[in-house]
C-alpha atoms as an extended CHARMM CRD file, in Angstrom:
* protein
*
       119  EXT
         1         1  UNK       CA             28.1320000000        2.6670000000      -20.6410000000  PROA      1               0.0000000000
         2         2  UNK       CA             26.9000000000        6.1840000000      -20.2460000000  PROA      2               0.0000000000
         3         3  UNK       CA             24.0610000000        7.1420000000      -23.0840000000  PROA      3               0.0000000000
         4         4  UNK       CA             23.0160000000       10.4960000000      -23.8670000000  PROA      4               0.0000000000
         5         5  UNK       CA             19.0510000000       10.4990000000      -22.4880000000  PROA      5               0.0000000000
         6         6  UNK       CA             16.5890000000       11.7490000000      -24.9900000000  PROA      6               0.0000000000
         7         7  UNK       CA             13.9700000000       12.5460000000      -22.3450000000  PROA      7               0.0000000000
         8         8  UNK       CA             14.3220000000       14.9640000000      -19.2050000000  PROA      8               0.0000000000
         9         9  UNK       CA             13.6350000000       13.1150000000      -16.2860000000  PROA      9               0.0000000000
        10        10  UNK       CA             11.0710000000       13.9890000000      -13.9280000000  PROA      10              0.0000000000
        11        11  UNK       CA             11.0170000000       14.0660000000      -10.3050000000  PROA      11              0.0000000000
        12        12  UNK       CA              7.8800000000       14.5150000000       -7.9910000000  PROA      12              0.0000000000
        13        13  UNK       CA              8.9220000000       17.8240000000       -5.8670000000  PROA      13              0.0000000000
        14        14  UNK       CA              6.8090000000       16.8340000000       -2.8400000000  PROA      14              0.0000000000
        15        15  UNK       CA              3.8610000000       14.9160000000       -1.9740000000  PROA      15              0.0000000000
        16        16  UNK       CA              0.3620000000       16.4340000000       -2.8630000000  PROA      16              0.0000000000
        17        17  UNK       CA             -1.2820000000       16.1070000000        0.3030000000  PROA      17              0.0000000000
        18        18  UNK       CA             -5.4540000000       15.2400000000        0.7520000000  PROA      18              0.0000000000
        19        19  UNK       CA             -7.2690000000       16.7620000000        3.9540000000  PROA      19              0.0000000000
        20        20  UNK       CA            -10.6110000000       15.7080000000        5.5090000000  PROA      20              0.0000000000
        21        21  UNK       CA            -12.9910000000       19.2070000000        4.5870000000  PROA      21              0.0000000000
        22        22  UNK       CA            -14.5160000000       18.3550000000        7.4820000000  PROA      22              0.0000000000
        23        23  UNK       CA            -11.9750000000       18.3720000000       10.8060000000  PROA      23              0.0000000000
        24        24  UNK       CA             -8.7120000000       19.1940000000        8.2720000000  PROA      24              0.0000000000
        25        25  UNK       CA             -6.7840000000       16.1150000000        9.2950000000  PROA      25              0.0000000000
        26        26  UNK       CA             -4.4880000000       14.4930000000        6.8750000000  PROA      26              0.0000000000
        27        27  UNK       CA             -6.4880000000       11.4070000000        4.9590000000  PROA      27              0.0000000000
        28        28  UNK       CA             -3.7570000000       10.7720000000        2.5800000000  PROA      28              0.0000000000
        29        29  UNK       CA             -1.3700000000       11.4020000000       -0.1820000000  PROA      29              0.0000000000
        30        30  UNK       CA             -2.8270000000       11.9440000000       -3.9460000000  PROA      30              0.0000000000
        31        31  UNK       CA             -1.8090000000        9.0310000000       -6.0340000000  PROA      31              0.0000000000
        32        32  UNK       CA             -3.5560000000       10.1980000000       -9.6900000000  PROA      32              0.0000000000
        33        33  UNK       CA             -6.2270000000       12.1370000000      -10.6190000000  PROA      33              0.0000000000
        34        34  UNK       CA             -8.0960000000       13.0270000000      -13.5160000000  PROA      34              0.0000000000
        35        35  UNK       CA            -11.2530000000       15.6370000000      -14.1410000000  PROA      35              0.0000000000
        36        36  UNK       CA            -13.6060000000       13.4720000000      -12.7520000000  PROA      36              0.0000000000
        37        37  UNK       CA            -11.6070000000       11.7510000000      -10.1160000000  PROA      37              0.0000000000
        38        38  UNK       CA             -8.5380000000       11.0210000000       -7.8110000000  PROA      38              0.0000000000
        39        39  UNK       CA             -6.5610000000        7.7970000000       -6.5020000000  PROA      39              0.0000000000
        40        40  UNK       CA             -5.9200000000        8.7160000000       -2.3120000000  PROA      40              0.0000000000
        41        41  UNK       CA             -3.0080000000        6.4260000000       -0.7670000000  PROA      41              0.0000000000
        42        42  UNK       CA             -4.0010000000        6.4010000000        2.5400000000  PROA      42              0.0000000000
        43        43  UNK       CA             -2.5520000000        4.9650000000        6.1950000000  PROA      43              0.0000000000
        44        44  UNK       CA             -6.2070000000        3.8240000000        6.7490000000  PROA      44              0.0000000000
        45        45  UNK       CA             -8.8300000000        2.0770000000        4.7210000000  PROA      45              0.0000000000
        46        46  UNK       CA            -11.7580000000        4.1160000000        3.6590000000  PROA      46              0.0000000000
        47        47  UNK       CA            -15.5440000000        3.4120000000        3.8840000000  PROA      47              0.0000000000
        48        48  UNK       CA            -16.5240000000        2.7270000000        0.2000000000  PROA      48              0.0000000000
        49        49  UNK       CA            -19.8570000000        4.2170000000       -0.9960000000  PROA      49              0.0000000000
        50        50  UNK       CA            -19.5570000000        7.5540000000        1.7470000000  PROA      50              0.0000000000
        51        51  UNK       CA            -19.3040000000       10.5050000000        0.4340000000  PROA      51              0.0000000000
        52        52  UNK       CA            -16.4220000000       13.0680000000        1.7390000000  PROA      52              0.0000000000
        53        53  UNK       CA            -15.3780000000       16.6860000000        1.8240000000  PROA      53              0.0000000000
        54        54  UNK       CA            -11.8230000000       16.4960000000        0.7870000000  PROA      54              0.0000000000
        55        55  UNK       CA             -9.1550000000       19.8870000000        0.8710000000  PROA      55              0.0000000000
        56        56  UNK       CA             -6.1780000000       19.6380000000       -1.7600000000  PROA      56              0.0000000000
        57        57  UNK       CA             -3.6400000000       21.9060000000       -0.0400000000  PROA      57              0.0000000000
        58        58  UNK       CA             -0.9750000000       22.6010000000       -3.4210000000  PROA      58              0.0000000000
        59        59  UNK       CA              1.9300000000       24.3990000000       -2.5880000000  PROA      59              0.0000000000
        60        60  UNK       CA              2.0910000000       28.0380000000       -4.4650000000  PROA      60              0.0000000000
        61        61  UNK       CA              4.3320000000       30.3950000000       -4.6690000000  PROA      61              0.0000000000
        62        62  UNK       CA              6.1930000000       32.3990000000       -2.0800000000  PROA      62              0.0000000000
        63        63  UNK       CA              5.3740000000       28.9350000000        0.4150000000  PROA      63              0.0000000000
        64        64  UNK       CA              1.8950000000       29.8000000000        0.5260000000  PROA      64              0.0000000000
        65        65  UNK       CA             -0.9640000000       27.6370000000       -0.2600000000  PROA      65              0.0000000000
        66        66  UNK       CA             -3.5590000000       27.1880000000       -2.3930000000  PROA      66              0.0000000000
        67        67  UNK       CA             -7.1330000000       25.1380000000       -0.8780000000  PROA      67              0.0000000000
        68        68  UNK       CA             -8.9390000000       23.0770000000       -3.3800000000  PROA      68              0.0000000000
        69        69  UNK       CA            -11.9980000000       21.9340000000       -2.1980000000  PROA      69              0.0000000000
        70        70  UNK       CA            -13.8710000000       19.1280000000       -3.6380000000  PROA      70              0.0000000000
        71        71  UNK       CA            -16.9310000000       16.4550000000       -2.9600000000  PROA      71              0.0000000000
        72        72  UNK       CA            -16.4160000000       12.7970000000       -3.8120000000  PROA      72              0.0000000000
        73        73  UNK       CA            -17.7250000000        9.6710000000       -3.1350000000  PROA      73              0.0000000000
        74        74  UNK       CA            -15.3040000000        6.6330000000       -2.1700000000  PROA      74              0.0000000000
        75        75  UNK       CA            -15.8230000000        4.0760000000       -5.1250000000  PROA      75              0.0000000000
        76        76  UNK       CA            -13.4760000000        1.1970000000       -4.2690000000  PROA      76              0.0000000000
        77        77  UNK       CA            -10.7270000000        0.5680000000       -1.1720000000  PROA      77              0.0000000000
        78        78  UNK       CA             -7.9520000000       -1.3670000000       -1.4060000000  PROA      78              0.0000000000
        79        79  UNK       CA             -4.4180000000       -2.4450000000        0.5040000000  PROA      79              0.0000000000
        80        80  UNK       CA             -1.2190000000       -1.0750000000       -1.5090000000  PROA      80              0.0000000000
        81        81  UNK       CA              1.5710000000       -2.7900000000       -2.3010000000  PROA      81              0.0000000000
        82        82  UNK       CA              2.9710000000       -0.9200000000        0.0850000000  PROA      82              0.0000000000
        83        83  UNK       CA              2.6370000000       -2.3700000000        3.5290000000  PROA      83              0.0000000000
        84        84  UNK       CA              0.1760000000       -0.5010000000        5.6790000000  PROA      84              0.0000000000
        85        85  UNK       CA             -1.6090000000        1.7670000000        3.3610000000  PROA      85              0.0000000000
        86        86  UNK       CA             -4.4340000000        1.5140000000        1.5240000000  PROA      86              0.0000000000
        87        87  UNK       CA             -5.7120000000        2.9300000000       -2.0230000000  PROA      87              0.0000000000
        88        88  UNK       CA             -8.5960000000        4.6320000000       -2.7450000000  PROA      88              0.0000000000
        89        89  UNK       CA            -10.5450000000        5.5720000000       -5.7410000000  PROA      89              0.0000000000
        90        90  UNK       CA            -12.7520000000        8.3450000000       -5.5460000000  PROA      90              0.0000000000
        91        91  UNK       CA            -15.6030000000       10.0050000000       -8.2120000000  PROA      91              0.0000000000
        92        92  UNK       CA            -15.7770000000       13.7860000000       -8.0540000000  PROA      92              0.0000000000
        93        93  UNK       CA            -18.7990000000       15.8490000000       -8.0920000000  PROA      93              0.0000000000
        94        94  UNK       CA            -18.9170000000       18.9140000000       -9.6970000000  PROA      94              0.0000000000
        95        95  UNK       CA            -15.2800000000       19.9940000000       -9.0520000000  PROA      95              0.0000000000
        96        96  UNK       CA            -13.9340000000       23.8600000000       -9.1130000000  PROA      96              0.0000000000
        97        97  UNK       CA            -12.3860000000       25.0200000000      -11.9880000000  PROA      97              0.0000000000
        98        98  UNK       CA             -9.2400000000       25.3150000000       -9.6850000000  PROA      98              0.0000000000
        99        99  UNK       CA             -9.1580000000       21.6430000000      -10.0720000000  PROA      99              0.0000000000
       100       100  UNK       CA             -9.5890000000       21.4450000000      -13.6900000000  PROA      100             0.0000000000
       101       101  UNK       CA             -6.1810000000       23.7310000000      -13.3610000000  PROA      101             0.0000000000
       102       102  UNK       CA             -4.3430000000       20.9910000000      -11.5840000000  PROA      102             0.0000000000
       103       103  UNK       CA             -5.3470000000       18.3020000000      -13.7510000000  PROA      103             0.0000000000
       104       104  UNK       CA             -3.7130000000       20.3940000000      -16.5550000000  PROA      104             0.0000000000
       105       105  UNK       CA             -0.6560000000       21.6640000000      -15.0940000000  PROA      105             0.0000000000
       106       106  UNK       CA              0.2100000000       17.6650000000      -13.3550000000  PROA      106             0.0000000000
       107       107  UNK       CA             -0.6180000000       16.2880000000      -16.9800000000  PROA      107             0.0000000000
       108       108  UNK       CA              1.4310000000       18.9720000000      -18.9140000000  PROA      108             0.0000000000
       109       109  UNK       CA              4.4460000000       18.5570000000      -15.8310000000  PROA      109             0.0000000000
       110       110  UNK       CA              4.5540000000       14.5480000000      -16.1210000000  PROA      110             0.0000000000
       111       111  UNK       CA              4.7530000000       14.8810000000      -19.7850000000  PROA      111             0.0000000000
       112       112  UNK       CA              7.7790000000       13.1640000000      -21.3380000000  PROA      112             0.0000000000
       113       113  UNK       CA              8.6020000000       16.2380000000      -23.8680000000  PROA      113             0.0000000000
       114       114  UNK       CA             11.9620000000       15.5450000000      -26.0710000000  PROA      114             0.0000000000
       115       115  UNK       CA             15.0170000000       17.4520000000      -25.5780000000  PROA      115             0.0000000000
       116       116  UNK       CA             16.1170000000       20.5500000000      -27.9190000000  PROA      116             0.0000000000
       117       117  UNK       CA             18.4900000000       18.3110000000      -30.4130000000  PROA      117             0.0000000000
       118       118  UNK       CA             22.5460000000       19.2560000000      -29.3940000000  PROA      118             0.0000000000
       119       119  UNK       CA             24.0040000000       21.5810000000      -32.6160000000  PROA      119             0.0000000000
């Protein structure tokens, strides 16, 4: 039985990808993040208690790019549920106000807002 939803569903438009500062190879995919840290899914596990140089590349418009850079320590490592990868959380320190921005517009985007009532 079809029922009228009462909340727009949301759908991720692409995956938020995580770069190594450092030699700009993929590390992983961002699983959450807040303002002072980020959850990396990752193909490999990662070294907990080094610190890293990590490059947000989030799309913009016109298909350009914008480069986020940030310094974070690896707290804890972990295998996903998913077969093969590997979670990690990180702490940030000091992170760009660019950041802050993301943090923001992901929270305000995965928002469950209710629908305009029908007249």
């Amino acid at each position: 039985m079809y029922k009228k939803r009462r909340i727009e569903r949301q759908d991720l438009p692409c995956f938020l990808k995580v770069f190594n500062g450092v030699n700009d190879r993929l590390i992983g995919y961002l699983g959450n993040l807040s303002e002072h840290g980020l959850m990396l899914i990752s193909t490999l596990p990662l070294m907990v208690g080094a610190d890293f140089e990590l490059h947000l590349k989030i799309p913009a418009d016109e298909g350009s790019q914008r480069n986020i850079k940030l310094k974070a320590t690896c707290l804890w490592c972990h295998e996903d549920v998913t077969p093969q990868h590997f979670d990690a959380g990180f702490s940030l320190h000091g992170a760009p106000p660019e950041y802050g921005q993301l943090v923001s517009a992901l929270q305000q985007y995965f928002s469950f807002h209710s629908l305009p009532a029908s007249a």
